[in-house]
C-alpha positions in Angstrom: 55.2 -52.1 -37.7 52.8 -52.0 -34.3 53.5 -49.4 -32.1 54.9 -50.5 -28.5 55.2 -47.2 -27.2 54.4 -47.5 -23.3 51.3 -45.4 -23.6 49.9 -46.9 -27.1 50.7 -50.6 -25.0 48.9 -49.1 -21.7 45.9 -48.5 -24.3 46.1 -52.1 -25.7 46.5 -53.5 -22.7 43.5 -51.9 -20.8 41.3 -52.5 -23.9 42.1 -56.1 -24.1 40.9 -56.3 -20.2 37.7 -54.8 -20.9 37.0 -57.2 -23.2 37.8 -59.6 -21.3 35.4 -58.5 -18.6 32.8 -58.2 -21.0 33.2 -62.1 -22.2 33.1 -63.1 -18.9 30.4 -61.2 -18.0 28.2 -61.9 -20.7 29.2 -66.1 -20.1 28.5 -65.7 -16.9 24.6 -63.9 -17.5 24.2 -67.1 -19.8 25.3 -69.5 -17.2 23.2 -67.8 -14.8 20.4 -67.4 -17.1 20.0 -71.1 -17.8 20.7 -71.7 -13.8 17.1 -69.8 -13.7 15.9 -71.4 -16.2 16.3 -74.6 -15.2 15.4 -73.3 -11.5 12.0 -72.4 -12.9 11.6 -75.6 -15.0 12.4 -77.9 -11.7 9.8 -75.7 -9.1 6.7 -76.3 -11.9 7.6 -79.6 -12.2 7.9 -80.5 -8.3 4.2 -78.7 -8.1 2.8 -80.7 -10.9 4.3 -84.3 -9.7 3.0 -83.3 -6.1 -0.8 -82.3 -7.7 -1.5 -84.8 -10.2 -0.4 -88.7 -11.5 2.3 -87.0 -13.6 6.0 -87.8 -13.1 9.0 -87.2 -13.4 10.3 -90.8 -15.3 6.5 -90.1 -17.6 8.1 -86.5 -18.5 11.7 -88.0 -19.3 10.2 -90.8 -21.7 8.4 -87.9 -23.2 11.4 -86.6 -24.0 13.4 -89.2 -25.5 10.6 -90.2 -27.8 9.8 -86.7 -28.8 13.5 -86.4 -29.2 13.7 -90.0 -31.2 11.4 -88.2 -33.9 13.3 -85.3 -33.8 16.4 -86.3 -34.8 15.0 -88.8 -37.6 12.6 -85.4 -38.8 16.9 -83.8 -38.4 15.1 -80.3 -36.7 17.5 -77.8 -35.7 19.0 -77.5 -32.1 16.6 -74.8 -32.0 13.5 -76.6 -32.7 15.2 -79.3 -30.4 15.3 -77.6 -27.3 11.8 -76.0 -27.9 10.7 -80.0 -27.8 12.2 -80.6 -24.8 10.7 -78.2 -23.1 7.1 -78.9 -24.2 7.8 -82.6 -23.2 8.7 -81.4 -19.9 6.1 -78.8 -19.6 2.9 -79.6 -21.5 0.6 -80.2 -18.6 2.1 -77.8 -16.6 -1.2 -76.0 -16.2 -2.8 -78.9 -14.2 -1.3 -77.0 -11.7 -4.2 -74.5 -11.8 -6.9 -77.9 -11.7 -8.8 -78.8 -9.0 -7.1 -81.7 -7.1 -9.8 -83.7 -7.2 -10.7 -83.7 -10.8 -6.9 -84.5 -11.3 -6.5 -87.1 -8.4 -10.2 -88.7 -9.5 -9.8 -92.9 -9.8 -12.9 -93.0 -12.5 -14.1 -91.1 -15.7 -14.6 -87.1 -15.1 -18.2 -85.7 -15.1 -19.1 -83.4 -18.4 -18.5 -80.3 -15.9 -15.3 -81.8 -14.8 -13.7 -82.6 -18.3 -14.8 -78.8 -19.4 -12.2 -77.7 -16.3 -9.5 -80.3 -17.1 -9.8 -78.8 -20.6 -8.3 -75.9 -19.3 -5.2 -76.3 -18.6 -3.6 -75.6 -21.9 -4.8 -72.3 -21.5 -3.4 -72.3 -18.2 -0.3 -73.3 -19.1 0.2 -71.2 -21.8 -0.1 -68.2 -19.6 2.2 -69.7 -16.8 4.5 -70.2 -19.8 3.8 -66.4 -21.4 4.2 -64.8 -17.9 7.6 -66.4 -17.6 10.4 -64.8 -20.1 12.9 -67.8 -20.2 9.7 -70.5 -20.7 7.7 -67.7 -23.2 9.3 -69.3 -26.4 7.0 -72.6 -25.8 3.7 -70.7 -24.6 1.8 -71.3 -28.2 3.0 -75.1 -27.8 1.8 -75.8 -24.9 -1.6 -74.0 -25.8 -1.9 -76.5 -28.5 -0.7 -79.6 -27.3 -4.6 -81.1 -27.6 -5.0 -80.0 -30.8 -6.2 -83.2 -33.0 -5.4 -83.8 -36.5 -8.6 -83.8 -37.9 -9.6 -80.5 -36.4 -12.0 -81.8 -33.3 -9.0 -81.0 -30.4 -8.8 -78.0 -28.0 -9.0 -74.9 -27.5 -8.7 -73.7 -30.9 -9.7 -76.9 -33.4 -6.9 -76.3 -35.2 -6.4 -79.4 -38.3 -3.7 -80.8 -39.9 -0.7 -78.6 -40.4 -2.1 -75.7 -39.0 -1.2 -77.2 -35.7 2.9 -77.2 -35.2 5.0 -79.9 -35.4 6.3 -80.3 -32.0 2.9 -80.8 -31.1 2.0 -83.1 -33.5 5.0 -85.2 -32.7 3.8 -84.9 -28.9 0.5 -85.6 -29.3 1.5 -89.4 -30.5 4.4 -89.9 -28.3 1.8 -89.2 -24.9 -0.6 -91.4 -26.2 1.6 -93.9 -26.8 3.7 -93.7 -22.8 0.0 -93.2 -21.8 -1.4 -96.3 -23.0 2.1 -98.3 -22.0 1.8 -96.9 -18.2 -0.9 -98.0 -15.9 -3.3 -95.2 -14.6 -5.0 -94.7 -11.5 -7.8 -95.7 -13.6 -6.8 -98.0 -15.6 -3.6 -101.3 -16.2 -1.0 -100.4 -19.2 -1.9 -102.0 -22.7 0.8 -104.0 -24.1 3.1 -102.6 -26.9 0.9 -104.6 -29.8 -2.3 -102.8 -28.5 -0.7 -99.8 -28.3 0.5 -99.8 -31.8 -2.8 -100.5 -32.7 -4.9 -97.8 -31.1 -1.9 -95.4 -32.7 -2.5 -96.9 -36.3 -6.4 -96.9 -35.7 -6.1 -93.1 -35.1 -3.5 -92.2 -37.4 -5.5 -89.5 -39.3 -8.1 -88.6 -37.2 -6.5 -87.8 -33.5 -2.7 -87.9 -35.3 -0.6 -86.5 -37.9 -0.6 -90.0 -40.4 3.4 -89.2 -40.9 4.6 -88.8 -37.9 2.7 -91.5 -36.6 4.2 -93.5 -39.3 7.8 -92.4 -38.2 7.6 -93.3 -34.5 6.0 -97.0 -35.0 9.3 -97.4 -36.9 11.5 -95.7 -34.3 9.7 -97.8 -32.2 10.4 -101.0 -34.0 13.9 -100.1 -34.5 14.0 -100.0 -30.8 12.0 -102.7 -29.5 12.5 -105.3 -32.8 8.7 -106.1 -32.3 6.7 -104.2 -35.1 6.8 -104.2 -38.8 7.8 -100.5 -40.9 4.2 -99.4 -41.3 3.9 -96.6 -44.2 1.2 -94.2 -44.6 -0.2 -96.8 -47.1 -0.1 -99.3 -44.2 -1.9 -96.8 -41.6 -4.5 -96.7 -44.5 -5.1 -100.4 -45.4 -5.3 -100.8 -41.7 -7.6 -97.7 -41.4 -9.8 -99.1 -44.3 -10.0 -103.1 -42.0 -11.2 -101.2 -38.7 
């Protein structure tokens, strides 16, 4: 039988509250927490749009196709948001390039590309320095990594390099080629395909290349499924 003695229900009662408080505290320190999260997010992105030719609709199609391979790969909602915020913030340390060198119309001098090399690094500390954007500071430092081992900083190969980067690394070179450049007009969606397949195991992971040209087709009802025995044959014909 429970006890509804007045001071055994005073007790109850005054627990209960400070429970209470502490749920809606500790809600409260998460809905503030993202607020400053996302506060963070938004002030290096405004810096990066306003410095170089990235932009805020390039960093939103990162996202969906990065997010496209996600959910067909079924990551966790973990692993999810971790890609979402390396689509977002994976040049982030262009912020810490020269202007010039990221504003330039034609191809960078040997001395210039050794600087625009640096901003995964640069990134990767901006990233490390800030607590609610430290989870994505390894991503972001190898983001240029290439599947056969001949990327940046650290030449890592194959699997060695992590997924989420992997499945960046062909997503940007795909909205790259589709989106005109200060330098140079879009490709059309066949060529793009094309220079994805023809670098499907050197620059990108063979599978997950092979997963987003379906996605893609799926979406756009243009290409043919191409397998890994595809990217091969057509590997083998270049």
């Amino acid at each position: 039988m429970v006890d509804t003695s007045f001071p055994f229900y005073i007790l109850r009662c005054s627990a209960f509250c400070v429970y209470t408080n502490i749920l809606t505290s500790c809600h409260q320190k998460l809905l503030n927490g993202q607020s400053y999260r996302n506060a963070v997010i938004n002030t290096l992105l405004a810096t990066l749009y306003e410095k170089s030719n990235e932009t805020e609709e390039h960093s939103n199609r990162m996202e969906k196709h990065c997010h496209s391979i996600g959910r067909a790969l079924r990551l966790s909602s973990k692993e999810m948001a971790e890609l979402s915020l390396l689509a977002l913030l994976h040049d982030i340390g262009k912020v810490g390039v020269h202007l010039d060198i990221l504003q330039k119309p034609g191809p960078l001098t040997t001395k210039e590309w050794e600087e625009m090399k640096r901003h995964p690094e640069i990134g990767s500390r901006i990233a490390q320095a800030t607590p609610e954007l430290s989870v994505v500071a390894d991503l972001i430092l190898a983001h240029h990594e290439r599947w056969d081992g001949t990327g940046y900083p650290r030449g890592l190969k194959g699997e060695e390099i992590p997924l989420a980067c992997r499945i960046l690394a062909v997503t940007d070179a795909y909205d790259a080629m589709t989106n005109d450049r200060a330098y140079r007009a879009a490709k059309s969606h066949e060529e793009t395909i094309s220079e994805l397949l023809g670098n499907a195991g050197t620059q990108f992971d063979p599978q997950i290349t092979a997963l987003f040209i379906n996605i893609l087709h799926v979406e756009h009802e243009t290409d043919p499924y191409m397998g890994l025995e595809d990217i091969q044959e057509v590997r083998r014909d270049r």
